[in-house]
C-alpha positions, 0 to 999 in steps of 0.5 A: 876872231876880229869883227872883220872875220865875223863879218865875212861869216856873217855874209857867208851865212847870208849868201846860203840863202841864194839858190840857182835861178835867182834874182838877187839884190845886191847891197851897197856898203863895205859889209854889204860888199863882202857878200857880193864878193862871196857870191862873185866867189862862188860863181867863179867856182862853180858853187853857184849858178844861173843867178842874176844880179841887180846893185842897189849903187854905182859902186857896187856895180862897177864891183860886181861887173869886176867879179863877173856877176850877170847884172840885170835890171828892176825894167827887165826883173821887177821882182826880186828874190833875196836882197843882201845889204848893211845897215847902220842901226837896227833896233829890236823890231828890226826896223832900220837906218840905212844911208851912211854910204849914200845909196839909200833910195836905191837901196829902198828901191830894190828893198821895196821889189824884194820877197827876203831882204836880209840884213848883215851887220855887227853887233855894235849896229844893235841899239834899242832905238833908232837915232841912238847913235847914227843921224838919219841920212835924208836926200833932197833935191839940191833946188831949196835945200836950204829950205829942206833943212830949216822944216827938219830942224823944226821936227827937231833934228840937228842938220848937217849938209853931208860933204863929199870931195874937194870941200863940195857937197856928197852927191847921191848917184841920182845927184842928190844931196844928203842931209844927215839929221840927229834926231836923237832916240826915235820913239816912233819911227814908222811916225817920223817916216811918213811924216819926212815921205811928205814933203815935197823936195824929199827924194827919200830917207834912212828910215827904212821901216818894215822892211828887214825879214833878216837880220844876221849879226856877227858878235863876240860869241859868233853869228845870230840869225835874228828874224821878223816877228 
């Protein structure tokens, strides 16, 4: 079985976790998005029912609205059930990098209001540190970026200006640029997080620390079902 079967069983596996009644997060990211099509699936067929939905991106909206998913939002529904989202890296602590696909304040938001946020990835995403193999996505206001980039390269990080279409810079849906920063393995995450929170110009980060209850892994030998201490 191919890594992209067994990551539509391990968003399978995620989605079981929904019951009727609701209020679910939908992720962003093309893991992420084989859930949301699972659960758009299981609405049209009946296997579901009398859930709503809230999507962490532009994009997964406009897929979720395609597949006929009510959608509500964080005004109406402040508190959230379940969350199914992806990640980039997660280490043995289940801490996080999250942001490859740009959506991470939005992901960090519905994360934050979330009871269960469950985590579907493939195994080549488990490392034994964060920052092992994936930078830090950091978003920051686009006025003085260039300033932005210069403090996190004094933390130690090699900075890049994430580009989007037509040689411009990737904007975020809040219009937000991202500066992708390699820091290398990361001895202290929750450290690092607190210290890139601070500063002013910093929309968000990737880090996302203390937040995965979930994390369901699609490997060689099948799917593990790996939980929060």
């Amino acid at each position: 079985m191919d890594v992209a079967q067994l990551k539509q069983q391990a968003a399978e596996v995620a989605v079981q976790f929904i019951q009727p009644g609701m209020v679910v997060g939908l992720g962003a990211g093309s893991t992420a998005i084989l859930a949301v099509r699972h659960i758009g699936h299981l609405l049209h067929t009946g296997h579901l029912h009398d859930i709503v939905g809230i999507p962490c991106s532009t994009g997964t909206e406009a897929e979720a609205r395609r597949l006929g998913i009510p959608l509500v939002t964080l005004e109406t529904h402040p508190v959230i059930d379940i969350t199914i989202d992806g990640a980039d890296e997660v280490d043995p602590q289940l801490e996080l990098i999250k942001g490859g696909g740009g959506a991470l304040t939005r992901e960090k938001i519905v994360a934050q209001a979330t009871h269960r946020e469950i985590i579907i990835v493939d195994e080549t995403k488990l490392v034994p540190a964060l920052g092992t193999s994936w930078a830090v996505p950091v978003e920051v206001v686009p006025f003085g970026y260039g300033s932005q980039q210069v403090w996190l390269e004094s933390l130690g990080a090699a900075v890049t200006l994430r580009p989007g279409e037509n040689g411009q810079p990737y904007r975020t849906d809040q219009g937000g640029l991202i500066l992708d920063c390699n820091f290398g393995p990361i001895s202290n995450p929750a450290r690092l997080a607190e210290t890139l929170k601070q500063r002013t110009g910093v929309i968000e980060h990737g880090l996302f620390i203390g937040i995965a209850r979930d994390v369901i892994v699609a490997g060689n030998e099948g799917i593990r079902h790996l939980t929060r201490r």
